[in-house]
C-alpha positions in Angstrom: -9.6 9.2 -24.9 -8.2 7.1 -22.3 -5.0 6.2 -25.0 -4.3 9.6 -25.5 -4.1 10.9 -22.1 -2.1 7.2 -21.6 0.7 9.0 -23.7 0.2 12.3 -22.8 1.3 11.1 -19.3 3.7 9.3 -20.1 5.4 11.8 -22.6 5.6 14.4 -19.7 6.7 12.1 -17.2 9.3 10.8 -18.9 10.6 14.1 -20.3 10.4 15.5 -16.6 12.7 12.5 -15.4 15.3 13.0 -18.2 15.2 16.9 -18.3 16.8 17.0 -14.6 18.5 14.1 -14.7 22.2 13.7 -12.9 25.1 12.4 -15.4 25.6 8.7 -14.3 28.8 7.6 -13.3 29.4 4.0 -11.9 26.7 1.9 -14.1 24.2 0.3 -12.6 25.3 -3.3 -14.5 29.1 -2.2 -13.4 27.9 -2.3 -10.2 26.0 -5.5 -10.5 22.6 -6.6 -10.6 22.7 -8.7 -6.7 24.0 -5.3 -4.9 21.1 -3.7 -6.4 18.1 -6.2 -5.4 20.0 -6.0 -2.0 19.7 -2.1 -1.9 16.3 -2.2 -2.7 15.6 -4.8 -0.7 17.0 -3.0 2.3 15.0 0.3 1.5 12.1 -0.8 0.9 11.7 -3.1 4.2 12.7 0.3 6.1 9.4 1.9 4.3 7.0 -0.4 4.5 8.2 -0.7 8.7 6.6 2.9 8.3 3.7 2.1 6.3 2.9 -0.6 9.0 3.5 1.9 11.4 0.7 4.3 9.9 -1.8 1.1 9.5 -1.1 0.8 13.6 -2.5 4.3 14.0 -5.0 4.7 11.5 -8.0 5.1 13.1 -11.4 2.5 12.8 -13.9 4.4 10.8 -17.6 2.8 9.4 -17.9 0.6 6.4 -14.1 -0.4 7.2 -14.3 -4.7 7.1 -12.2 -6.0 10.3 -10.9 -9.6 11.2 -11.0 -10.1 14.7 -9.3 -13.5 16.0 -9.0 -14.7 19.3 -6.2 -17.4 20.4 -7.2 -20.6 20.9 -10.5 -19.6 20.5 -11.6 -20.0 16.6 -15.3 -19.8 17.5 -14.7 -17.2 18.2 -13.2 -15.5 15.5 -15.2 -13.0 13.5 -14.9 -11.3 10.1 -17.4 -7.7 10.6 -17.8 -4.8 8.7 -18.1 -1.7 11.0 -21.9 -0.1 11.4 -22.4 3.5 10.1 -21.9 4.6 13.6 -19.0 2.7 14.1 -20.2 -0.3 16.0 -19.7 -3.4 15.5 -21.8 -7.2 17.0 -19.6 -9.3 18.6 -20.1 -13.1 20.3 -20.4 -12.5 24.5 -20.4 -9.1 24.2 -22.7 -7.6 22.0 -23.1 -4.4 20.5 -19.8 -2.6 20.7 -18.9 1.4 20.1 -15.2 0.4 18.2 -14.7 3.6 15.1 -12.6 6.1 16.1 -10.0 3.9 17.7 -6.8 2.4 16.4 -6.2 -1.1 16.3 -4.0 -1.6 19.2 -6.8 0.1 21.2 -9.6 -1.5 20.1 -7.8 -4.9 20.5 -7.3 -3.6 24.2 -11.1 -3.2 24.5 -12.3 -6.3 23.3 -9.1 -8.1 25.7 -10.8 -6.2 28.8 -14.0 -7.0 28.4 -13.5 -10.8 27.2 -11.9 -11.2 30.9 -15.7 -11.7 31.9 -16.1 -14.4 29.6 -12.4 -16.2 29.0 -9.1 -16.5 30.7 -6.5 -14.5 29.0 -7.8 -13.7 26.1 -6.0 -12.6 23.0 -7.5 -10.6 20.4 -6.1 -9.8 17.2 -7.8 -6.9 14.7 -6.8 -6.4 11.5 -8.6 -4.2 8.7 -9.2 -6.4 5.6 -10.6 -3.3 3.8 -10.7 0.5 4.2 -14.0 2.1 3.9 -11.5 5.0 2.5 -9.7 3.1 -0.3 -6.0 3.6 -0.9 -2.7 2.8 -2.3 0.5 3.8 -1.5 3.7 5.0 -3.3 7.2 4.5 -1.5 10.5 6.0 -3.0 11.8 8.1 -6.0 8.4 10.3 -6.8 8.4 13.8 -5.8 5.8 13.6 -3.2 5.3 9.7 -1.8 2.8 8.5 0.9 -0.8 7.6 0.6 -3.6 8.8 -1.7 -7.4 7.9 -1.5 -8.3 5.2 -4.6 -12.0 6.3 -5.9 -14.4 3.6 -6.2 -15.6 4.9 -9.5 -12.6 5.4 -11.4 -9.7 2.9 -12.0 -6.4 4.1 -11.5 -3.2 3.2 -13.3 0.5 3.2 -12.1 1.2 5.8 -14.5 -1.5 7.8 -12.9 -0.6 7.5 -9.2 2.8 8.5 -10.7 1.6 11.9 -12.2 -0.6 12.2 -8.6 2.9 12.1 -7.0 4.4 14.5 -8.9 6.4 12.3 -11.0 9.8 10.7 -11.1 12.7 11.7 -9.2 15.7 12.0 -11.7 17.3 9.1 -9.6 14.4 6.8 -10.0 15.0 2.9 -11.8 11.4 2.8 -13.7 12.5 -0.4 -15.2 12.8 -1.7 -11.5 9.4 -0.4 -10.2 7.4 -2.7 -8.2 3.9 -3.6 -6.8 3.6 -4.9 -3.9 0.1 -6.7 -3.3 -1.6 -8.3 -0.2 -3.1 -11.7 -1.3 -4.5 -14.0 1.8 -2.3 -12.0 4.6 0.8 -12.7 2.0 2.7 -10.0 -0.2 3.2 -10.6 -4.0 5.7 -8.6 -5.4 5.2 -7.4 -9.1 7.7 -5.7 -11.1 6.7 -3.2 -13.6 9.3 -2.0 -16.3 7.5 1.2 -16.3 10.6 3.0 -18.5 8.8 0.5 -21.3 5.3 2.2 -20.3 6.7 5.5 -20.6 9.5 5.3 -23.9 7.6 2.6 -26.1 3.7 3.2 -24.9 3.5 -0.3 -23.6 0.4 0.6 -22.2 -0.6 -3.2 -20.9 1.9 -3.0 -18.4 1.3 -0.3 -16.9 -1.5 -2.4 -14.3 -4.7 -1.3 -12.8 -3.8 -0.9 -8.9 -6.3 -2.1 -6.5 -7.1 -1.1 -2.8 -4.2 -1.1 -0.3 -1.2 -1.7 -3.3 1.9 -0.4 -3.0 3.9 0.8 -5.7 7.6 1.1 -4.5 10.2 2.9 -7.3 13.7 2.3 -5.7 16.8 4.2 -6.7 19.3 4.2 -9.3 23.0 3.0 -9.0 25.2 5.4 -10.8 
């Protein structure tokens, strides 16, 4: 069941992509393969600025798993999961009300009321997983931005594509990547998903995990 909906998915995608797509000029090998990477490069630092942007303000909510660090103080340094009414236990201070706020906020709080305790403290918050699971897609779909990742069902690159709307009819599918957060570092896969779509190369077309983002950058004509 899940092979035939594979290319049912892919059929319709692909045929929505070519249907409206613009006659090429300039090729994207005439043009050369270095001014392209730089293109892409260039957007898609710009638009993951703005996904950082919407981490800063997304707001603590319970069952969300935060690392909280303080400088020059690793005994500090705590890794909690939020409480069902958004509390969390922390050294010094105990029991604290933290869901609802952003980061920045929070990290405010804890700075305030460490004073007490330690001499300029510095506190650093960052969500290591979202109760509300999510990925992200960035660039040539027809409606990009977040979309909530269900804990029950596993959800393909293909599928967040059709979520999205589909393909632009500027979008480089054999360019697509997936950008992954491993230990605080980004690993960049790239997905020829023009292979997923023409020739139902169904193994790679990966199974996305919490937080990914799947970035599809423009053509060159």
């Amino acid at each position: 069941m899940r092979l035939r909906r594979f290319f049912l998915l892919a059929a319709l995608l692909f045929h929505g992509a070519c249907a409206s797509a613009p006659p090429t000029g300039e090729s994207e090998s005439a043009q050369g393969p270095a001014i392209a990477s730089q293109r892409e490069d260039a957007a898609l630092s710009r638009l993951l600025k703005k996904v950082e942007l919407g981490e800063r303000s997304y707001k603590i909510s319970p069952g969300d798993l935060l690392e909280i660090t303080l400088y020059r103080e690793k005994d500090m340094d705590r890794v909690v999961r939020v409480g069902p009414k958004g509390t969390i236990v922390f050294p010094l201070l105990g029991r604290l009300k933290i869901g609802g706020l952003d980061t920045s906020v929070a990290e405010r709080m804890l700075r305030r009321k460490l004073r007490k305790f330690l001499k300029n403290p510095e506190v650093f918050i960052v969500i290591k997983e979202y109760a509300n699971r999510q990925v992200y897609i960035l660039g040539e779909v027809q409606r990009p931005g977040p979309y909530l990742l269900s804990a029950e069902v596993s959800l393909s690159i293909l599928e967040l594509v059709t979520m999205a709307g589909g393909f632009t009819p500027y979008a480089a599918l054999n360019r697509t990547r997936v950008i992954r957060k491993v230990d605080r570092s980004d690993h960049t896969f790239i997905v020829d998903m023009a292979a997923v779509m023409k020739k139902g190369e169904q193994s790679k077309d990966i199974i996305l995990q919490p937080n990914d983002i799947v970035y599809v950058p423009e053509r060159l004509f």
